[in-house]
C-alpha positions in Angstrom: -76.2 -85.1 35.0 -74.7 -88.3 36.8 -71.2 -88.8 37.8 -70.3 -90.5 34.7 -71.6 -88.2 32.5 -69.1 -86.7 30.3 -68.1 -83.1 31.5 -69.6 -80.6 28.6 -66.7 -78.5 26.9 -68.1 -74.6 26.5 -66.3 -72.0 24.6 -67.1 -67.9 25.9 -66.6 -64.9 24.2 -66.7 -61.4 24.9 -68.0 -58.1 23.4 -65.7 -55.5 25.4 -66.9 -51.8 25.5 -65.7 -49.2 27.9 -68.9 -49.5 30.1 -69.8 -53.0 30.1 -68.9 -56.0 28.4 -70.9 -58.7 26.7 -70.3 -62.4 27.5 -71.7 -65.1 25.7 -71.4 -69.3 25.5 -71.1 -71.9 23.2 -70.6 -75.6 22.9 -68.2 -77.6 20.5 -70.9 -77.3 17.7 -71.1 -73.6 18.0 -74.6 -73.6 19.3 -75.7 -70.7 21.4 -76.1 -71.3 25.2 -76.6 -68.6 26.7 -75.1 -64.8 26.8 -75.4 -61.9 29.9 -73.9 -58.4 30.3 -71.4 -57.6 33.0 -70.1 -54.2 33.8 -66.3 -53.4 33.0 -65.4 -53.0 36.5 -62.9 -55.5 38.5 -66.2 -57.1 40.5 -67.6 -57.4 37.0 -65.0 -59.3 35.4 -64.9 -61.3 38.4 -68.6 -62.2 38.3 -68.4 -63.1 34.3 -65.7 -65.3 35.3 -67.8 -67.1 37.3 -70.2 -66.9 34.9 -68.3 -68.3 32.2 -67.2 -71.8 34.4 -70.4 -72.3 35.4 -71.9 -74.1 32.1 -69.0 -76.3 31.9 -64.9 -77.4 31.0 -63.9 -73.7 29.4 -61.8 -74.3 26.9 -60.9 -71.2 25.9 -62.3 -67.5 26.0 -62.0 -65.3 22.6 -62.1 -61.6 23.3 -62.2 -58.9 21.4 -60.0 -55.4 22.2 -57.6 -57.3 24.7 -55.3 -54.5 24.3 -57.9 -52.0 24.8 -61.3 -52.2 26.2 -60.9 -56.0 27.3 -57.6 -55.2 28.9 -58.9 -55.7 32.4 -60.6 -58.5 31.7 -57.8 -60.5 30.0 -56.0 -60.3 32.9 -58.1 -61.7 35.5 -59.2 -64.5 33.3 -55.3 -65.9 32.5 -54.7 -64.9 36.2 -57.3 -67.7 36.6 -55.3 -69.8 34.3 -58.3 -69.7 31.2 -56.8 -69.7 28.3 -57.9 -66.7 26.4 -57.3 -65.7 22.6 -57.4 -62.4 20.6 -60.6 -62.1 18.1 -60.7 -59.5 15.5 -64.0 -58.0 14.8 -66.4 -59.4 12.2 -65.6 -58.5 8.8 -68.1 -56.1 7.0 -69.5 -59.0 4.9 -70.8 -61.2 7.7 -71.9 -57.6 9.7 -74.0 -56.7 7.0 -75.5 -59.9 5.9 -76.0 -61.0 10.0 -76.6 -57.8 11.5 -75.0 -56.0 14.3 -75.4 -56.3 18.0 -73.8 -57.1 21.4 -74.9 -60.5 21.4 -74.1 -61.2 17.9 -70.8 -60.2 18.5 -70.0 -62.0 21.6 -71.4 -65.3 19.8 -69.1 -64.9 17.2 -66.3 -64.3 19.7 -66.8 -67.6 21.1 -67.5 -69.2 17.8 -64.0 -68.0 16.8 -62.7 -69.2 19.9 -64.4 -73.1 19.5 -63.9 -72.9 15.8 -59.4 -72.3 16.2 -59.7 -69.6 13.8 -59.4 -67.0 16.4 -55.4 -68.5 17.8 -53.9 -65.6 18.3 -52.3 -65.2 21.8 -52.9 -61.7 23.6 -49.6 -59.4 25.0 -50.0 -59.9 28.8 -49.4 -56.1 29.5 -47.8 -56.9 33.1 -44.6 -56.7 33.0 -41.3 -54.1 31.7 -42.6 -53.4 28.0 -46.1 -52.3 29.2 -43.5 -49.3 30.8 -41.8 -48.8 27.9 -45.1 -48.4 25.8 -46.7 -46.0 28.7 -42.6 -43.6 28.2 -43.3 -43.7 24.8 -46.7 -42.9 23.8 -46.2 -40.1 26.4 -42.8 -39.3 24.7 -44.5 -39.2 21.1 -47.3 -37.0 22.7 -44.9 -34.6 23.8 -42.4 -34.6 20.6 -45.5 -33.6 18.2 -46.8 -31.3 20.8 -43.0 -29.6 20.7 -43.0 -30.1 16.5 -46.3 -28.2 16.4 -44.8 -25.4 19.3 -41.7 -24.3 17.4 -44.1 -24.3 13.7 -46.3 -21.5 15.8 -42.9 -19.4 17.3 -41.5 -19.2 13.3 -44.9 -18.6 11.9 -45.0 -15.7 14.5 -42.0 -14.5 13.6 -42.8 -14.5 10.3 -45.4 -11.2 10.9 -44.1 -10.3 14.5 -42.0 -7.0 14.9 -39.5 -7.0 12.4 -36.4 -5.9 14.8 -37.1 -9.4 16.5 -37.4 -11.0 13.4 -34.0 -9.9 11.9 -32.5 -10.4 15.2 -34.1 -14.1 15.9 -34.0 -15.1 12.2 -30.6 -16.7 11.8 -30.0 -18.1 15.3 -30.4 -21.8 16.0 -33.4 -23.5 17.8 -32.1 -23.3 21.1 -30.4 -20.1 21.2 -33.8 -18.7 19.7 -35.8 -20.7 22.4 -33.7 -19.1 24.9 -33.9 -15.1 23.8 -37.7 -15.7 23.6 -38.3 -17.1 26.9 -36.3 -14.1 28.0 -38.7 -11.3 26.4 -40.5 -8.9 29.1 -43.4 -7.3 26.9 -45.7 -4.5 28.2 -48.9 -4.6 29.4 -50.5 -3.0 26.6 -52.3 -5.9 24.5 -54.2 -3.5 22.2 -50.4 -3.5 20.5 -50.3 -6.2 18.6 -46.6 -5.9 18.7 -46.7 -6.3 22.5 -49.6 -9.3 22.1 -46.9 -11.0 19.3 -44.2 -10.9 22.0 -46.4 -12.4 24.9 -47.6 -15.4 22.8 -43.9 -16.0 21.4 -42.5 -15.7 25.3 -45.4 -18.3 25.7 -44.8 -20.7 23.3 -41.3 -20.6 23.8 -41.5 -21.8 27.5 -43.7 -24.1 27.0 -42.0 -25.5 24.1 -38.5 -25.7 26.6 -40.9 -27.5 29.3 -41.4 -30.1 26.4 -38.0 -30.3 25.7 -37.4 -31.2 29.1 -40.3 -33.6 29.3 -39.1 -35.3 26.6 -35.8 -35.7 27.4 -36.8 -36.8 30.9 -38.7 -40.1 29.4 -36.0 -40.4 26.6 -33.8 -41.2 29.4 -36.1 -43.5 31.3 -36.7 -45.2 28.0 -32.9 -45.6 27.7 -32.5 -47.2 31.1 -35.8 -49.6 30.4 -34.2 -50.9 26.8 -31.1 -51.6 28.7 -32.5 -53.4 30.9 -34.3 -55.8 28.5 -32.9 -55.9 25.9 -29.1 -54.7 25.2 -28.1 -57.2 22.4 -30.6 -55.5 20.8 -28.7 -52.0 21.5 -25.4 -53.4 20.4 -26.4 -54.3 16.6 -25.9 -52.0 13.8 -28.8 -49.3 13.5 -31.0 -50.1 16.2 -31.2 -47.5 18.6 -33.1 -46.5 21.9 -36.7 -46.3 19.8 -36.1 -48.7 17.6 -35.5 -51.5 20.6 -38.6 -49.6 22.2 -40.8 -49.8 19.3 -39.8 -53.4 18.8 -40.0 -54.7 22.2 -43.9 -52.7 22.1 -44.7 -54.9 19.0 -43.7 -58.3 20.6 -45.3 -57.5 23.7 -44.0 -58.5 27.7 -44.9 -62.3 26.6 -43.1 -62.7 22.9 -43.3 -66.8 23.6 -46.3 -66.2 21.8 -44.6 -65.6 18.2 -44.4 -68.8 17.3 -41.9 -68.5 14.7 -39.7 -66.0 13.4 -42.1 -66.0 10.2 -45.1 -65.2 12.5 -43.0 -62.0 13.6 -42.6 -61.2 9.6 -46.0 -61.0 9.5 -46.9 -59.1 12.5 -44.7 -56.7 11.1 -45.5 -56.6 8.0 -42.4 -57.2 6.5 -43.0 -60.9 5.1 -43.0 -60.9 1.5 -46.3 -61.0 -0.8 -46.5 -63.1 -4.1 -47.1 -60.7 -7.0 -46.4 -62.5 -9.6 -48.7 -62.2 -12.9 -48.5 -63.1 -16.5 -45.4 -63.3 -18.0 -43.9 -61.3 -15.0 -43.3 -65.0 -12.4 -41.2 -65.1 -9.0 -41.9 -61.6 -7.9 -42.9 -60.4 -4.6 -43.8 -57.2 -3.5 -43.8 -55.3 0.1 -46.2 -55.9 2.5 -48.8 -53.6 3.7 -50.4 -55.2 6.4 -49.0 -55.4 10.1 -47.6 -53.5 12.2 -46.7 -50.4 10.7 -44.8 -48.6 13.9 -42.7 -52.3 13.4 -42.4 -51.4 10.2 -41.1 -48.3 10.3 -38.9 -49.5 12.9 -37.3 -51.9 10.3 -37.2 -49.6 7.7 -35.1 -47.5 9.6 -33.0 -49.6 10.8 -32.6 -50.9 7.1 -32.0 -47.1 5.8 -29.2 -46.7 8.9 -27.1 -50.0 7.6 -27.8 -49.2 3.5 -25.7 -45.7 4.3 -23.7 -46.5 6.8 -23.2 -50.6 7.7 -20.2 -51.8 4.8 -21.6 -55.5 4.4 -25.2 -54.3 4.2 -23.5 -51.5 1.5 -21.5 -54.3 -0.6 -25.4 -56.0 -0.3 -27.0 -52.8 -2.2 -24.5 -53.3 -4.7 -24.5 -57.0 -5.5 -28.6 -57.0 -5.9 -28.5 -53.8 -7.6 -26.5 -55.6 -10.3 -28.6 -58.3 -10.3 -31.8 -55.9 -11.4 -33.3 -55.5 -8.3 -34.9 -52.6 -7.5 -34.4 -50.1 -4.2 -38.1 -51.3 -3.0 -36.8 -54.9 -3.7 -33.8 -55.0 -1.7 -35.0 -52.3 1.6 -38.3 -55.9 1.5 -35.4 -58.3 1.4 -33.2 -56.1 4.4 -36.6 -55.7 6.4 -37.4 -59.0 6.2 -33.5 -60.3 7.4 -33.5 -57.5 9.8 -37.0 -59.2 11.1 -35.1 -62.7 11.5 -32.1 -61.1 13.4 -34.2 -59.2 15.6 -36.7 -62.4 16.5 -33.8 -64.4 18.0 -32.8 -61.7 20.0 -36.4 -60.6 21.0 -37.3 -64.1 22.4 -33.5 -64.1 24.3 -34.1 -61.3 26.9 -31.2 -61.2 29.2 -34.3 -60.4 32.2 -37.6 -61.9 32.8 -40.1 -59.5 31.0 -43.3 -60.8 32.8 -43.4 -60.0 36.6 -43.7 -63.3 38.6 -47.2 -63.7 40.6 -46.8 -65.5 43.5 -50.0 -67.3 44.3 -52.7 -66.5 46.8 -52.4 -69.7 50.0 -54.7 -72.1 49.4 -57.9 -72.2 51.3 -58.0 -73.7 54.7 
């Protein structure tokens, strides 16, 4: 190549697995260059990088799993300032009529990548929400753990000694929590009386060590959402794990929602045309999305229906226009969705941790 030859623009995509990870390259026509396997280890992501620069310009990287597998990866390559994008996996269609592989599905990685039909912009996973996601999936974890504890103590009690069960059966959660953890059976297990009493002292410590656990994160996720986000706190119906659930969804980098309507989407709260026949104009819920962002919304949407008066005197006017309860909880989700956008993409603190450069070399 001589000096003024133009410099060749390459596009790269990657097949992330939990072992290794498959690169492959591509030029503006989509035509294959050349693809290698690198191990998923932080010398191997450096080495694809190299990898990746050396057939040309990058343009851009499409990987798949960036929130999983490709994690690791995504982060050294922006920290390199490539610009990478999200890539769903093949659809079952092309799969079956092009087959399945590691190199097949790196190339249409970067395919997706040089074609723009893979745009999406990853979460960055660096900065306060990555904490808050960590507190609560370990806070969900330990709430169905505690859910599934207390089903065990009353289905126990249901054919444990009867003088516990009469004396257990009208007392509240705690106070029963607190008499079990209290019981001193014998050392006979061959009474099944005595073996009943063991396993509900057991159950009932472990379900007040979950309690605690749980408590312990809620209030680490409490002083997190503060942090972040306290406008959010402040509205009508939107509590601790709603602002957690919703600052998970947009992700330490929410710059990349382009518009409030993108948001909608990603939470699956922007309206679907279902109109048909004589029946025009109608829309229905949508399905798609997020559905821990949509459940967020629906809550909050629940909250303000009972309790918020203008969202009440709402109810009532679309009601009497014909709409149905599905109708108008779509039409609150989707306003709650625009409210809750301008106030995600406001955070009162920077949610990305600055990365001060390495010096340059002498």
């Amino acid at each position: 190549m001589t000096e003024n030859s133009p410099v060749l623009e390459v596009f790269g995509g990657v097949d992330t697995h939990s072992l290794t990870h498959h690169a492959a390259v591509v030029d503006t026509l989509g035509r294959e260059l050349d693809d290698q396997e690198f191990p998923a280890t932080p010398a191997g992501y450096e080495a694809l990088q190299a990898w990746l620069v050396g057939f040309g310009q990058l343009v851009r990287v499409g990987v798949e799993g960036t929130g999983s597998y490709g994690a690791g990866l995504m982060r050294v390559l922006t920290g390199t300032g490539i610009v990478v994008v999200e890539v769903d996996r093949p659809d079952r269609t092309a799969r079956r009529s092009l087959g399945k592989s590691d190199p097949l599905d790196a190339y249409a990685a970067a395919r997706a990548a040089a074609s723009g039909r893979a745009t999406g912009t990853p979460k960055s996973r660096d900065g306060i929400v990555e904490s808050i996601r960590c507190l609560r999936l370990a806070q969900r974890s330990a709430i169905k753990a505690r859910t599934q504890c207390i089903n065990q103590i009353r289905a126990l009690l249901v054919n444990g000694p009867a003088d516990l069960r009469e004396h257990l059966a009208q007392l509240p959660t705690a106070k029963m929590i607190k008499s079990l953890t209290r019981l001193r059976p014998t050392t006979d297990l061959t009474d099944p009386h005595v073996a009943c009493k063991l396993a509900l002292r057991s159950l009932a410590r472990r379900y007040a060590s979950l309690d605690e656990e749980i408590k312990q994160l809620h209030r680490g996720l409490c002083d997190l959402t503060r942090q972040v986000a306290p406008q959010l706190l402040e509205r009508p119906g939107i509590g601790v794990q709603v602002t957690a659930q919703l600052l998970i969804t947009a992700g330490d980098n929410p710059g990349r929602l382009g518009s409030e309507a993108s948001f909608a989407h990603l939470a699956g709260v922007a309206p679907v045309p279902a109109s048909s026949g004589k029946r025009q104009h109608r829309h229905r819920l949508n399905r798609g999305g997020d559905r821990s962002a949509n459940n967020a919304l629906y809550t909050v949407a629940l909250v303000r229906m009972r309790y918020h008066e203008p969202t009440r005197a709402y109810v009532e006017r679309r009601t009497a226009e014909g709409l149905s309860k599905k109708d108008i909880i779509r039409c609150l989700k989707r306003a709650i969705a625009r409210e809750v956008y301008r106030l995600l993409t406001r955070p009162t603190v920077p949610l990305v941790r600055t990365v001060t450069a390495p010096p340059a070399a002498a």
